[in-house]
C-alpha positions as CSV (number, residue, x, y, z in Angstrom):
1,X,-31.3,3.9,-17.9
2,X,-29.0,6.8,-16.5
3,X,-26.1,4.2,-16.3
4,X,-26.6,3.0,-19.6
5,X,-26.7,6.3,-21.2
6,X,-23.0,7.0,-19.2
7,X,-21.6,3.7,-20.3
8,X,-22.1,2.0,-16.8
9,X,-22.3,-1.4,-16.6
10,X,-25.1,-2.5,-13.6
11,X,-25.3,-5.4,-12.0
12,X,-28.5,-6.7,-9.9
13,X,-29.2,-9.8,-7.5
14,X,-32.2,-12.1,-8.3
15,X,-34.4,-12.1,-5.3
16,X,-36.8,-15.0,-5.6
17,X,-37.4,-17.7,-8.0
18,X,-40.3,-16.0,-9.8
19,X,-39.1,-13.0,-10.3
20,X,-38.3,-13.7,-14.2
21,X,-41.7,-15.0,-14.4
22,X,-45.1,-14.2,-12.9
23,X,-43.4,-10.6,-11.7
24,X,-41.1,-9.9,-14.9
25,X,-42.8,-6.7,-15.4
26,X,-41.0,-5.7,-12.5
27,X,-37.8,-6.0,-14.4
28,X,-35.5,-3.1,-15.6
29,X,-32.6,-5.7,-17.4
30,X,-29.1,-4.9,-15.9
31,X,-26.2,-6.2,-17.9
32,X,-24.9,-8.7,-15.5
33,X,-27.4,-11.1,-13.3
34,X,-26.6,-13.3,-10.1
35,X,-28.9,-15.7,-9.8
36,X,-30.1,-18.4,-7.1
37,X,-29.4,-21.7,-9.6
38,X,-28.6,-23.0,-12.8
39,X,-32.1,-24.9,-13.2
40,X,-34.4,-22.7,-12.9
41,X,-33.0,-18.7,-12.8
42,X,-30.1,-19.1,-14.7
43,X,-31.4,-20.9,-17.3
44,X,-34.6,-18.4,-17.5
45,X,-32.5,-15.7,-17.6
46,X,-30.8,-16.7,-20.6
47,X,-33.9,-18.1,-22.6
48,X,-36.6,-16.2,-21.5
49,X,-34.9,-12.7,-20.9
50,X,-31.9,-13.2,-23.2
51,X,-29.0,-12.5,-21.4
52,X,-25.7,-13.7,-22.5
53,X,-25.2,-16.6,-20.6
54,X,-21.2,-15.1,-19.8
55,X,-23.4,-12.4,-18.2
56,X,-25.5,-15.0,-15.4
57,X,-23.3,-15.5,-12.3
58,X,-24.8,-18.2,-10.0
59,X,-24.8,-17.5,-6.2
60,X,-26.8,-19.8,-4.2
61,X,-29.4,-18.4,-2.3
62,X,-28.4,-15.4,0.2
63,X,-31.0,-15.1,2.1
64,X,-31.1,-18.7,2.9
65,X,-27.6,-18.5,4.7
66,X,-28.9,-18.4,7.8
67,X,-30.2,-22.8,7.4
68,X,-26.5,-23.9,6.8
69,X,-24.8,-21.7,9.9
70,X,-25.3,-24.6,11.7
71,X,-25.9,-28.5,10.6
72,X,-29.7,-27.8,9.7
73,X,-30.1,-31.6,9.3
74,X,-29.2,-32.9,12.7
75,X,-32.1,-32.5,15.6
76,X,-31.7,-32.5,19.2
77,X,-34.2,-33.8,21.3
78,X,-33.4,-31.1,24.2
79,X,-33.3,-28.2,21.7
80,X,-36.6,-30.0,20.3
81,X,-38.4,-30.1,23.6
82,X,-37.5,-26.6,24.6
83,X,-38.5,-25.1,21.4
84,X,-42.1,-26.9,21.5
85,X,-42.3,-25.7,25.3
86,X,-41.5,-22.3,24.3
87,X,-44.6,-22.2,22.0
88,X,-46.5,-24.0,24.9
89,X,-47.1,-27.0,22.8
90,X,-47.0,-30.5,23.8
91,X,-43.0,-31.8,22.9
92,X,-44.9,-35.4,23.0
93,X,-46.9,-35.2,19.7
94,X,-45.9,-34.8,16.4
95,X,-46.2,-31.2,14.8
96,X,-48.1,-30.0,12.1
97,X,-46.8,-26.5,10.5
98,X,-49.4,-24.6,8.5
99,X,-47.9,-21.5,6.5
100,X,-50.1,-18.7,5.1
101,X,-50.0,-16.5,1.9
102,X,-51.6,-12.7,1.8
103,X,-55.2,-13.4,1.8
104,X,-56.2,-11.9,-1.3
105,X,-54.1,-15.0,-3.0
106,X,-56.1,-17.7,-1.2
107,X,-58.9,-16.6,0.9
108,X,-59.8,-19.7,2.8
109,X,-57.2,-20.1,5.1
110,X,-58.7,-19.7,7.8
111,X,-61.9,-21.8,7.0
112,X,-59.2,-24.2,6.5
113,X,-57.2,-23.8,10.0
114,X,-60.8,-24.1,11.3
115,X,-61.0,-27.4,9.7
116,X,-58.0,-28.8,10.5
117,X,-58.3,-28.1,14.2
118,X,-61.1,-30.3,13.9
119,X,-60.1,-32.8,12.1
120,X,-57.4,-33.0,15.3
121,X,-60.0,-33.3,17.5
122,X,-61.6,-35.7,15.9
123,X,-58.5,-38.1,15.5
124,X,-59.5,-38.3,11.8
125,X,-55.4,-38.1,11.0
126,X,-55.4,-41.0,13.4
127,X,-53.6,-39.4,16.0
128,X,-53.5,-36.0,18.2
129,X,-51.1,-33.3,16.9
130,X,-49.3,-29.8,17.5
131,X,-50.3,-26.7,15.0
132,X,-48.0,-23.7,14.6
133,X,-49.3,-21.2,12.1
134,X,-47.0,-19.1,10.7
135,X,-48.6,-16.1,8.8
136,X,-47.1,-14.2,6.0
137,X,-45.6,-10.7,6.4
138,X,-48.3,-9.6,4.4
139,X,-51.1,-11.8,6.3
140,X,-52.9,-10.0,9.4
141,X,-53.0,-11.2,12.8
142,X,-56.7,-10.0,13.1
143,X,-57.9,-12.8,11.5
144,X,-56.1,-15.7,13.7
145,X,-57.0,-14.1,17.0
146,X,-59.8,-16.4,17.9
147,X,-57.4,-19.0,17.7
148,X,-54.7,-17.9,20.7
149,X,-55.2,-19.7,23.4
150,X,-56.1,-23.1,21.8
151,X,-54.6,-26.3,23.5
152,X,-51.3,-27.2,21.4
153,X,-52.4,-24.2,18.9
154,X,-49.4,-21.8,18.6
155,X,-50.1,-18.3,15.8
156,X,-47.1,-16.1,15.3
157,X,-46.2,-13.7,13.0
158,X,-42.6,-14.3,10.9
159,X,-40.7,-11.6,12.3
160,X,-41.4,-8.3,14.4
161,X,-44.5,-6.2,13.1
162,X,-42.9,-2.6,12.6
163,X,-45.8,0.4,13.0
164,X,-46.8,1.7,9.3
165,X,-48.5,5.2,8.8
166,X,-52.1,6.0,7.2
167,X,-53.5,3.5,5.2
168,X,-50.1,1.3,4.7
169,X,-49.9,-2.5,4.6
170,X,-48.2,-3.2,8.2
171,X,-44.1,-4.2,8.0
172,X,-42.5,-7.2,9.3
173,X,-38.8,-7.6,9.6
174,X,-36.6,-10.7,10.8
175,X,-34.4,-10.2,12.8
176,X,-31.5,-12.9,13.7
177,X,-33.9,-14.4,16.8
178,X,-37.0,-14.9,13.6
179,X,-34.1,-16.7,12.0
180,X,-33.0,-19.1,14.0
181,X,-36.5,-19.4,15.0
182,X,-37.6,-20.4,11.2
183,X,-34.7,-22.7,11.1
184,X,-35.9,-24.2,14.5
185,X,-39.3,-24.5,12.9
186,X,-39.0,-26.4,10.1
187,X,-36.4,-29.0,12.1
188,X,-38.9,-30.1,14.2
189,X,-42.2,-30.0,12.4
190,X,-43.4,-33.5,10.9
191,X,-45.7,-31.9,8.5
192,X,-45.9,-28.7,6.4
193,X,-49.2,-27.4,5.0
194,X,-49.8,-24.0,2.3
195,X,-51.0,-23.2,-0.7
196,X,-47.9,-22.3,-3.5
197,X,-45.5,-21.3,-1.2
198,X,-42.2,-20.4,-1.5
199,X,-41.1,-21.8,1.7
200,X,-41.7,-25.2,-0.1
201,X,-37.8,-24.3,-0.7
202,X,-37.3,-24.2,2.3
203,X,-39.1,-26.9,3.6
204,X,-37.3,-29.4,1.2
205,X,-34.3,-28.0,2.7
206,X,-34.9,-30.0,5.8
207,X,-36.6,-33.0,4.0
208,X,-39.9,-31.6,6.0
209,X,-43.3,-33.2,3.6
210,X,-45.3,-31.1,2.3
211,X,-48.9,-30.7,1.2
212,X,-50.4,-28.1,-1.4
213,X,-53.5,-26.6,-1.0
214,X,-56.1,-26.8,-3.8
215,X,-59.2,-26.6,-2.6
216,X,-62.3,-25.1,-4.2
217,X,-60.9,-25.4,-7.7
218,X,-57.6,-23.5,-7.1
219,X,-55.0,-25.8,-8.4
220,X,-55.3,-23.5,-12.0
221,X,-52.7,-21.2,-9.5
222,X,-50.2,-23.9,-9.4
223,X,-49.8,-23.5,-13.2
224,X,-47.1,-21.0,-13.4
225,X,-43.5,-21.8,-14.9
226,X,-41.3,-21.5,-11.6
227,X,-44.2,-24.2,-10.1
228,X,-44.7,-26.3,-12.5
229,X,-41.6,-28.5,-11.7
230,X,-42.8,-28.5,-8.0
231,X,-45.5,-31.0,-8.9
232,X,-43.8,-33.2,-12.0
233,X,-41.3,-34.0,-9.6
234,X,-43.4,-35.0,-6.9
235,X,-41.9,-33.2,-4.0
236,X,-45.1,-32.0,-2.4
237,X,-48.4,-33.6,-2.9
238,X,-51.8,-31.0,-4.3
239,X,-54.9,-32.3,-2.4
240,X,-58.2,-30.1,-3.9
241,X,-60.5,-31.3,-1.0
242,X,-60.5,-32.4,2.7
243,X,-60.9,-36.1,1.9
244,X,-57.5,-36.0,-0.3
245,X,-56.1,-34.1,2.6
246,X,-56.6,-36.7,5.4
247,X,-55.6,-39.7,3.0
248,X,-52.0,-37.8,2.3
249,X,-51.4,-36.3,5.5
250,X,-52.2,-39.9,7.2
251,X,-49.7,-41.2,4.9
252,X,-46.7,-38.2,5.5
253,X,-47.5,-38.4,9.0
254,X,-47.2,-42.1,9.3
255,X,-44.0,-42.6,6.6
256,X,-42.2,-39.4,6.9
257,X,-39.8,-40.6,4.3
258,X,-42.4,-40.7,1.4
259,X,-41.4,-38.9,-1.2
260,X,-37.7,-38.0,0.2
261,X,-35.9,-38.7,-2.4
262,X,-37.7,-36.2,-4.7
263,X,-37.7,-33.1,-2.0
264,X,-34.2,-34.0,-1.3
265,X,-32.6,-34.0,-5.0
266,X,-34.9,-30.9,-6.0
267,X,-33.4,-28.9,-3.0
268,X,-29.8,-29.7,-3.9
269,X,-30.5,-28.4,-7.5
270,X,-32.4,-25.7,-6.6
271,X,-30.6,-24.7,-3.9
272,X,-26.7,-25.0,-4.4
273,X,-24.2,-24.4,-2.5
274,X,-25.4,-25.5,0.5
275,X,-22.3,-23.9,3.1
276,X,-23.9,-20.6,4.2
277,X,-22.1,-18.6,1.8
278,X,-24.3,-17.0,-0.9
279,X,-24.0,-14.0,0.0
């Protein structure tokens, strides 16, 4: 407001790909937007918020640089076995990558973990597997403990916890190591498993299937405008209960290339300009 009232233009950066939607109220307008693509930001921008489109400067994704620094497609086997080792998982199977949200937004993730350990040890996938869990900055490590130790079970934070003070949610920051380590990640998983993620963009990124969490009537929270597309364009299948789950993990795991095509061509349009760049 202070810069409008001098006659200052402002400028500001989109941050995510709901931010015009689910958290507009957030939103003091600036006059001039850069925004992660034309499909989605861009275009919400101009017919939601009602900016000029003149005024909408498209930027790829910035903090998404850090997947093209290197050839994020190709995989090494070497690389492969020594990131699995590192995580003291079993380079032999494939790997199974279950992402978590804060737990107030779905709070049977670790009823669900639970489950699919056991489904693992009952071959009901129809084969043995890796699990890495990779919890949200804003998901606590409390809950998970009972699972360290766990043969090819690997539960890590996304970057370094930084101490907080009185009653604050606790801080995680990435540093470049959390990057690479992401990037590492998602190259050599088979199969990716949350609930209304945004590191569905991500996992697209690397062609990496994915499966959405809808269990005990949830799949109301996949109803929101910057998710919508997500589903009509089949690039990750919504199971609402275990039985769905095995039948489309079975088939991922066993035809990685289902539904390729769709996660491929939605992460060239909703991520562009793919050269590490943005920012």
């Amino acid at each position: 407001m202070l810069a409008k009232r001098n006659g200052i233009p402002t400028v500001a950066t989109n941050f995510s790909w709901d931010n015009l939607f689910n958290t507009a109220k957030q939103i003091r307008k600036s006059d001039y937007l850069i925004a992660w693509n034309e499909a989605l930001v861009k275009k919400a921008a101009v017919e939601i918020h009602h900016y000029p489109e003149d005024h909408v400067f498209v930027s790829g994704i910035m903090r998404f640089d850090h997947h093209f620094s290197k050839r994020h497609g190709i995989k090494n086997p070497a690389e492969r076995k020594n990131f699995l080792d590192s995580k003291d998982l079993d380079p032999s199977l494939k790997t199974v990558l279950y992402t978590t949200v804060p737990p107030q937004i779905y709070p049977f993730q670790v009823e669900f973990l639970e489950r699919l350990i056991r489904l693992r040890d009952e071959r009901a996938l129809g084969c043995d597997y890796n699990i890495i869990v990779r919890l949200h900055p804003r998901d606590d490590f409390q809950y998970y403990k009972k699972f360290i130790g766990l043969k090819n079970v690997h539960v890590e934070n996304a970057g370094k916890l930084k101490t907080t003070r009185g009653a604050q949610l606790h801080k995680v920051e990435m540093d470049d190591e959390d990057l690479e380590n992401l990037r590492q990640t998602l190259l050599y998983s088979d199969l990716a498993v949350n609930f209304r993620s945004s590191l569905t963009l991500e996992t697209c990124i690397y062609d990496l299937p994915t499966i959405n969490l809808a269990y005990h009537g949830y799949e109301l929270y996949y109803q929101m405008d910057h998710y919508i597309p997500v589903l009509e364009r089949g690039v990750v299948r919504l199971v609402h209960d275990e039985k769905e789950f095995i039948k489309t993990a079975k088939d991922y795991l066993n035809n990685p290339r289902l539904d390729s095509e769709n996660r491929l061509e939605w992460a060239k349009e909703y991520v562009p300009l793919q050269d590490g760049f943005a920012y």
